[in-house]
C-alpha positions, 0 to 999 in steps of 0.5 A: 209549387212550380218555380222557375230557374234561371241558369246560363251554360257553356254547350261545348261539351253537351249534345244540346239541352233536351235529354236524348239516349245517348249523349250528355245534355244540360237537362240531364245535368240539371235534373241530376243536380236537382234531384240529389240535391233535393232528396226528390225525383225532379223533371224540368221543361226547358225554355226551347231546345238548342243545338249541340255546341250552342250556349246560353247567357241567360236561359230558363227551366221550371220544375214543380216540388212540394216542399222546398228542401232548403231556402232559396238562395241556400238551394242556388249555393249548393246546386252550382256547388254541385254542378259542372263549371260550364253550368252555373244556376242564377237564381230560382223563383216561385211562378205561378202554377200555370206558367210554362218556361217554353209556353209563356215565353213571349220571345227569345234573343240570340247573338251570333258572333263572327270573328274577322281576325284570328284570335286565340281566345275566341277560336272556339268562341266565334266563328272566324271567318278570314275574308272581307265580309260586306257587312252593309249587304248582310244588313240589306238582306237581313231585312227582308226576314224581319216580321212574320214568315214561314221559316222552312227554308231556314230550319233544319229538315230533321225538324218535327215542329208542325208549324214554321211560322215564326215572328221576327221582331228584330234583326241587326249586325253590328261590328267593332271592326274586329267581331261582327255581331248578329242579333236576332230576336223572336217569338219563336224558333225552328232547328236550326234556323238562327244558324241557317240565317247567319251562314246564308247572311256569310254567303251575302257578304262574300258576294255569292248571293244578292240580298233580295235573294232572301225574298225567293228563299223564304217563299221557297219553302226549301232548305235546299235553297238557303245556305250552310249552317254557320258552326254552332259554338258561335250562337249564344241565347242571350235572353228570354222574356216573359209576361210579368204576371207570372211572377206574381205569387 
């Protein structure tokens, strides 16, 4: 039976979620988690892979058992009883055999959070940026990457992905005059990109670029021409949607 667990985490102390030779990820840590506790070698596919540093508010993972050792909720219990406070499982649920926590997403929300003031309880939360950003330039430009692009220039060269071609549906900063907040949802994503968009929106705002620049960077098809990645501790996925009928078990 294939079910899916919903879990949020802090990525400070992970190299990321997908399991790599040599350093400590989420998927690692949840599939040591669920396999002792289960008596049972476990694996678990993840919803997409995210960057080291990078945090989840609501993120999923699915994994196939034969038989439950323990009720559901009991199963939550001890798993976040077992596992690190930076990782916390909110619930497991039976989906149908064929759904998939990477395939069957329809989209994906992040939130990337700026910081126009120092504060010490969002230094390593935020990104702090000291300087006056032009917040309506960043929103002028962010138009221009909304719907269906080829995001190479916005993904990191590193990327093996076949395909860069992602569907934006929506894109908007807000700001309380203390954070600036990015939102940013898609059918998909390549590496690195929502870090790409967000610092290359900081070099919009500080005046470097001009917003209709972004329409020659996306046609460029070069990372060279977008700007730097802004630091990863400031990315949250905060959502992931699927199609209800998954869950119809």
């Amino acid at each position: 039976m294939r079910y899916f667990i919903q879990l949020s985490y802090d990525g400070e102390a992970y190299c990321g979620w997908q399991i790599q030779p040599n350093g400590n990820t989420v998927q690692e840590t949840l599939q040591k988690a669920l396999s002792i506790t289960s008596r049972t070698e476990i694996s678990v596919v993840g919803q997409g892979r995210t960057d080291a540093g990078v945090h989840a508010l609501k993120s999923y993972a699915h994994f196939d058992i034969e038989k439950l050792p323990f009720d559901l909720t009991q199963w939550v219990y001890k798993l976040n009883t077992f596992l690190p406070k930076d990782i916390a499982i909110q619930q497991i649920v039976p989906v149908n055999e064929d759904a998939h926590a990477r395939f069957s997403a329809l989209s994906r929300s992040y939130r990337y959070i700026i910081s126009t003031t120092k504060n010490p309880f969002w230094h390593n939360r935020a990104w702090e940026i000291y300087r006056t950003l032009d917040v309506q330039r960043m929103e002028e430009a962010a138009q221009f990457l909304k719907g269906k692009h080829d995001f190479t220039s916005f993904s990191s060269m590193k990327s093996d992905t076949e395909s860069r071609v992602c569907d934006v549906k929506h894109l908007d900063l807000s700001t309380d005059g203390t954070f600036i907040y990015v939102d940013i949802t898609a059918d998909r994503f390549v590496m690195n990109m929502v870090r790409t968009i967000v610092g290359t929106l900081v070099e919009v705002g500080l005046e470097k670029r001009k917003p209709s620049e972004m329409v020659k960077i996306i046609a460029a098809l070069d990372r060279k021409k977008a700007g730097e990645n802004a630091p990863p501790h400031a990315l949250y996925l905060r959502e992931v949607k699927y199609p209800e009928h998954i869950f119809s078990v």
